[in-house]
C-alpha positions, 0 to 999 in steps of 0.5 A: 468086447468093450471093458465095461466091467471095468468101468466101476471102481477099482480096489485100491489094490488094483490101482497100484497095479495099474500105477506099477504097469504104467511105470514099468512103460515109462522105465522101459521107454528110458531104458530103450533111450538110456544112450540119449538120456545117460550122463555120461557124455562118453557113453552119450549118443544122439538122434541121427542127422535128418528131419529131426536135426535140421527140421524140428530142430532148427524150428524149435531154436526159432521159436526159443529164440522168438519166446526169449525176445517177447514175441509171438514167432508170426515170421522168420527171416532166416530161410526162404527169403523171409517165410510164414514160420507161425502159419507153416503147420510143422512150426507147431507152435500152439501144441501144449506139450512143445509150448509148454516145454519150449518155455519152460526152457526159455525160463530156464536157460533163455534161447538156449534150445538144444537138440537134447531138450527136443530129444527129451520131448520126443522120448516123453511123447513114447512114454505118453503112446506107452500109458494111453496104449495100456489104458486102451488096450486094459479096457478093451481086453481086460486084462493088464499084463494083455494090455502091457503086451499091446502097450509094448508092442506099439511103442517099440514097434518098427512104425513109432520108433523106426520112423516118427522119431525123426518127423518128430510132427508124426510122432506127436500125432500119433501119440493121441491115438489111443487116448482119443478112442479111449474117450470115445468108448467111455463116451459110448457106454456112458451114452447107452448107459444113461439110455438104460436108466431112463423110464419108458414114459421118459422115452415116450415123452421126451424121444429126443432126450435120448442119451444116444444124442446128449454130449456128455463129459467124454466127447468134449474130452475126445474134442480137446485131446483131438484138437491137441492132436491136430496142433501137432503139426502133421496134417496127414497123420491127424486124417489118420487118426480123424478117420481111425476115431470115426471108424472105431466110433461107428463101430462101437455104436452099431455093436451094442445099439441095435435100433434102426438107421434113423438111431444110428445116425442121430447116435454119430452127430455127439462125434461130429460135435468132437470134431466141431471142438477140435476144429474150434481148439486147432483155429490157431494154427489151422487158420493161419496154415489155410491161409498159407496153403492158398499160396503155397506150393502145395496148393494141389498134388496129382495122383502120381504124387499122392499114390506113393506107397509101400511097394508090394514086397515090403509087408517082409518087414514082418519077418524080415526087418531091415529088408527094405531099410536098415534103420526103418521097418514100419511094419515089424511089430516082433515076432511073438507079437505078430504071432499072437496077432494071428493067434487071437484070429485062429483060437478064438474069433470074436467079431472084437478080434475081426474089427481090428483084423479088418482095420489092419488088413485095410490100412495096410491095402491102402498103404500101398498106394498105387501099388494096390487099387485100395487106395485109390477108392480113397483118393477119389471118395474120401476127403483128405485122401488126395492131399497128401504123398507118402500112403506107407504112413498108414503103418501106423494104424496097421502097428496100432491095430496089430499090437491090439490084436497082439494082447487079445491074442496073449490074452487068450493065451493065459485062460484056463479054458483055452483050446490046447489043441488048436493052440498047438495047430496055431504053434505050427506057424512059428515053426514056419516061420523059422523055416521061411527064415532060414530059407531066406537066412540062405538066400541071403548069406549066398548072395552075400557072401560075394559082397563081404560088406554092404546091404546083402551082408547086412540082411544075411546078418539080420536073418540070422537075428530072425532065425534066432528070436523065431527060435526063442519065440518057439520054445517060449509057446512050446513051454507054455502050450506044452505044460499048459496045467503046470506053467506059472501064468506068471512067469510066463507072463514075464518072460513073453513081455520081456522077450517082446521088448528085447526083440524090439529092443534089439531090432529099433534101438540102434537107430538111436546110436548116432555119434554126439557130434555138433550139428551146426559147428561154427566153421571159418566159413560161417565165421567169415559170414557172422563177421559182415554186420551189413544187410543181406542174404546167403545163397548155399549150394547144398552145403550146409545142413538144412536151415543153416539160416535159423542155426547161424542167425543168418539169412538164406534164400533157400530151406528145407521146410517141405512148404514155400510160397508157390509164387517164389519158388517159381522165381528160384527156378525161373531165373538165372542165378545172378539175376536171382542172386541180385534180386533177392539181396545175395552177398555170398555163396557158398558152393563146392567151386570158384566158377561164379561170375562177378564174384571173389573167392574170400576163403576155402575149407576143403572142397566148400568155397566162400564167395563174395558177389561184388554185385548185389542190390540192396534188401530195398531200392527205388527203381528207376521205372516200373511197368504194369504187367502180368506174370508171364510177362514178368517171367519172360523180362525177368529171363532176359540178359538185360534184365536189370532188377535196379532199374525196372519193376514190373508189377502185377497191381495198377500203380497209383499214381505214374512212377517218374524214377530217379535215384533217392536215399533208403536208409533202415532205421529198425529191422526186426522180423515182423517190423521193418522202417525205413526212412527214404528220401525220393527226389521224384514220384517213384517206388520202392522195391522190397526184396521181401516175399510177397504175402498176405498180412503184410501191411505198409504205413507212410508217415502213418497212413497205411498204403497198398503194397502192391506184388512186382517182379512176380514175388516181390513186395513193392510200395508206390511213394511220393517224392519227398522224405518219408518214414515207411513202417512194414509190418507182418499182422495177418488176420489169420492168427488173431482171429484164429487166436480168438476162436481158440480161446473161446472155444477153450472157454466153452470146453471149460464151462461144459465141463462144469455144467456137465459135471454138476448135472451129473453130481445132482 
């Protein structure tokens, strides 16, 4: 299977070839964006509203923003009443590629991140999924115009461009697939290499000396591309690829060493050890996000929640894409691709070709969720397994294994030795495939056709692009199957990769055709927001796109970051919308009607109303009194009509000393997202109330001596203070992040000496 005759040295000839190959992926990815990246601004369009926009987006500004004022971005005050930014994994901060092209920006042009240098980002992540792809699959076929065919149809195909795209953490996640697996079979056949060269007398003398337990070069390597994968920002995908590396891995060992179980298992410990590097590279990030999963919402999710999955009739993605969305088809990876798929199975079955057929076939099973009982094997045996929702994302080893099969397939197609006959009884299926589309072309058009417009018109209109690229598909393996002696290899080899990408092309391009229009225009409404310099929050009634707050620089309870706090989630949903409006420092209200008590319609854009709450406590008070009590005693008292959050706390920690109450002054000398001072004067013993969000790192200092901050009003931060005039300083320094900080950096260095010392053994 594995390319190993390609691991000596290359003719420089074939270099340059290997160079042009790459390059045609990269002129290929551009030509497949060109509307996004052209100058032209009138031929210009844009990646489509969604996760991208108002997610990735919008964090990505925060970050700019953060990088701009000096700062490491640990909280963001725009959304959610006050969120952990740094320690939410989809912020992604640490990963190399946006860290490095983030600053470069911010060098550039300041805090100016706009939605086109996001766009660049995820186009250059297609051209990296594009050349790891090609040099994956080269090694493992052995033929390049084979692995441009596998390249092509990975990148292009429905899973990578027709979903990650706008869950833009996918997408950079997945890209460090191949290159991963491609370390690791470097790292195999260097192992069973060194294995060979050593004496018997070595073997007798030294038995643990063996190379199948050594750690060469390569598994620091897979270590450090795994850690960037983990840093990425989307944990689901990185089980994926953990998972898909280990499979691939103990595959790769027991193939071609064949010396016991006790050797088999020393032989997967050099993995372990990647996993170890990963672990140790990702601390940055995964630190500080364990920490914000303890008390965040997704604590736990049941089986209900976790078993989401394709249903059972969406595998006619294959066929048929566009049968279950118009724009997403995670399953399509072409019609000749998938043909050569199958054909590689038909022709010439290689225990290579059945792996990857298995690890397709597998993937897919599991991608059904519950739907299939694959998946929940998994769920109840496999660690990972049952944190997450959405199982239909294993489309993407189901693409990847495809795509692989596919330049196996092509590969077989171009020997002189192949089987014409079972070449041809293996054509047969293209024909059928035509004809299953046209029944459905049928189907569909009478349906249709009592609906001029809508869905059924849309795929009666897609299954006659299928009949059509069917049809081409046909006549392009007749030809070549037909006139096998005559046929240029060449010319054939042309031709099919350039009916692969049209097919792709044509089927995914047109998700990337959104009109170039603002995303986050400054209306009346935001104006007469940005207007008011004072303190305080905004409540919007779906409104306004997702994480406004960071868009605008203003600051709203809610957001769209699939993470909050569990604690005040709970209060968004418990309590009655004044007394929540109150509680957490809401001025306006952005809403779609004027029905809101205690509140002036300041102005109004169409069916969106602006109102003014004419009754909100301030972002910090001194309450009158404060009780002890748990948090179904809070929730209950805070339900209540009589609730008034300015005159009591409730507060979950014992008091210090006894709260006498009384009015006093709060005054904000410094207001910056990680730091807040305040000067307060209290007549009396009393405490002060924090609209802030309950969460550890925060630390509290009095005149300079650090005190408790103590959780009130379920999700509230509160500070007991002594009567008097004191200055009060608060600021976000957890743990987490310097710790995890620490650990990456030295296993950075450890990375770092390895190679060095590996390296300089390997010279001597």
């Amino acid at each position: 299977m594995t390319g190993s005759s390609n691991s000596s040295s290359q003719h420089p000839t074939s270099k340059l070839q290997d160079v042009a190959a790459l390059a045609l992926i990269a002129g290929l990815v551009l030509l497949f964006f060109w509307r996004i990246i052209t100058p032209r601004v009138e031929d210009r369009a844009a990646f489509p509203p969604g996760d991208f926009t108002d997610q990735f987006w919008a964090f990505r500004m925060y970050e700019a923003r953060a990088f701009a004022q000096g700062r490491l971005p640990l909280w963001s005050e725009n959304f959610n009443s006050g969120h952990p930014f740094l320690a939410d994994v989809q912020s992604a901060v640490f990963y190399p590629v946006s860290l490095i092209w983030t600053l470069a920006v911010v060098a550039a042009r300041g805090a100016n991140f706009t939605l086109r240098d996001l766009e660049l980002e995820a186009i250059f992540h297609f051209i990296l999924a594009g050349v790891f792809m090609y040099l994956f699959a080269r090694r493992l076929i052995g033929s390049r115009v084979a692995a441009l065919v596998s390249a092509v149809t990975f990148t292009f195909g429905g899973y990578l461009t027709s979903y990650p795209p706008l869950q833009l953490a996918i997408l950079e996640t997945a890209t460090w697939l191949p290159l991963i697996l491609l370390l690791l079979d470097f790292a195999v056949e260097d192992g069973i290499g060194r294995e060979q060269t050593r004496t018997s007398a070595d073997k007798e003398n030294n038995p643990r000396s063996s190379a199948a337990i050594r750690v060469p070069i390569f598994y620091l390597a897979a270590g450090v591309v795994l850690g960037i994968a983990a840093l990425a920002g989307h944990p689901q995908t990185f089980l994926f690829v953990v998972y898909a590396s280990a499979i691939y891995f103990a595959w790769r060992v027991a193939r071609d060493e064949r010396r016991g179980a006790k050797h088999f298992v020393l032989s997967l410990l050099p993995f372990v050890f990647s996993l170890v590097i990963a672990a140790g590279i990702a601390a940055a990030q995964w630190l500080p996000t364990l920490e914000y999963l303890t008390v965040s919402t997704r604590t736990a999710i049941s089986w209900t929640e976790a078993s989401s999955g394709f249903p059972n009739i969406d595998p006619l993605q294959m066929i048929l894409p566009g049968f279950t969305s118009a724009f997403q088809s995670p399953l399509y990876v072409g019609v000749l691709p998938l043909w050569l798929a199958l054909f590689a199975l038909l022709v010439n079955r290689t225990r290579e070709k059945a792996f990857w057929a298995l690890f397709a076939l597998g993937s897919l099973l599991v991608a059904f969720g519950a739907y299939a009982f694959a998946y929940a094997v998994l769920y109840l045996l496999a660690p990972g397994f049952a944190l997450f929702r959405d199982q239909e994302r294993l489309a993407f080893i189901v693409s990847f294994a495809l795509a692989i099969l596919a330049g196996y397939g092509f590969h077989d197609l171009l020997q002189p030795t192949l089987d014409v006959q079972r070449a041809r009884r293996a054509w047969a299926l293209l024909p059928a495939g035509v004809t299953i589309s046209v029944m459905m072309m049928f189907a569909l058009y009478i349906a249709g056709a009592q609906h001029a417009s809508g869905r059924l018109a849309f795929l009666a209109d897609r299954a006659g692009l299928m009949v059509l690229l069917f049809v081409l598909a046909t006549a392009l393996v007749a030809w070549r199957v037909g006139t096998f002696k005559r046929w240029n290899v060449r010319t054939f080899a042309a031709l099919a990769v350039m009916f692969i990408a049209f097919d792709l092309f044509t089927v995914n391009n047109p998700a990337y055709n959104a009109a170039l229009t603002p995303r986050y225009p400054v209306t009346p409404i935001i104006q007469a927001i940005q207007n008011d310099h004072a303190v305080f929050r905004v409540a919007d009634e779906d409104k306004e796109p997702g994480h406004f707050g960071i868009a605008y620089r203003l600051e709203e309870i809610g957001g769209i970051s699939p993470l909050r706090v569990a604690r005040y989630e709970t209060l968004l949903d418990a309590l009655p919308k004044q007394t929540l409006w109150s509680l957490l420092n809401v001025r306006y209200v952005i809403a779609d009607h004027a029905g809101v008590a205690n509140a002036d319609e300041v102005l109004a854009e169409g069916s969106t109303r602006l109102l003014r709450l004419k009754n909100t406590l301030p972002r910090a008070w001194l309450v009158g009194a404060a009780q002890t009590a748990n948090d179904q005693t809070a929730l209950n008292a805070m339900k209540s009509a009589s609730f008034d959050p300015g005159a009591v706390a409730y507060v979950a920690d014992s008091l210090p000393f006894p709260v006498q109450g009384g009015t006093g002054e709060v005054v904000f000398t410094a207001r910056e997202p990680e730091r807040i001072v305040l000067s307060v004067n209290a007549p009396v013993d009393t405490l002060l109330v924090l609209s802030e969000v309950y969460y550890p790192g925060w630390r509290a200092f009095i005149d300079g001596v650090e005190t408790p901050i103590l959780r009130a009003d379920y999700a509230l931060g509160a500070v007991p203070v002594r009567a008097g005039a004191h200055q009060i300083e608060i600021i976000f320094d957890p743990w987490s992040v310097k710790v995890g900080i620490a650990i990456s950096a030295i296993t950075l260095t450890l990375v770092v000496f390895g190679i060095t010392v590996t390296t300089r053994k390997q010279e001597a």
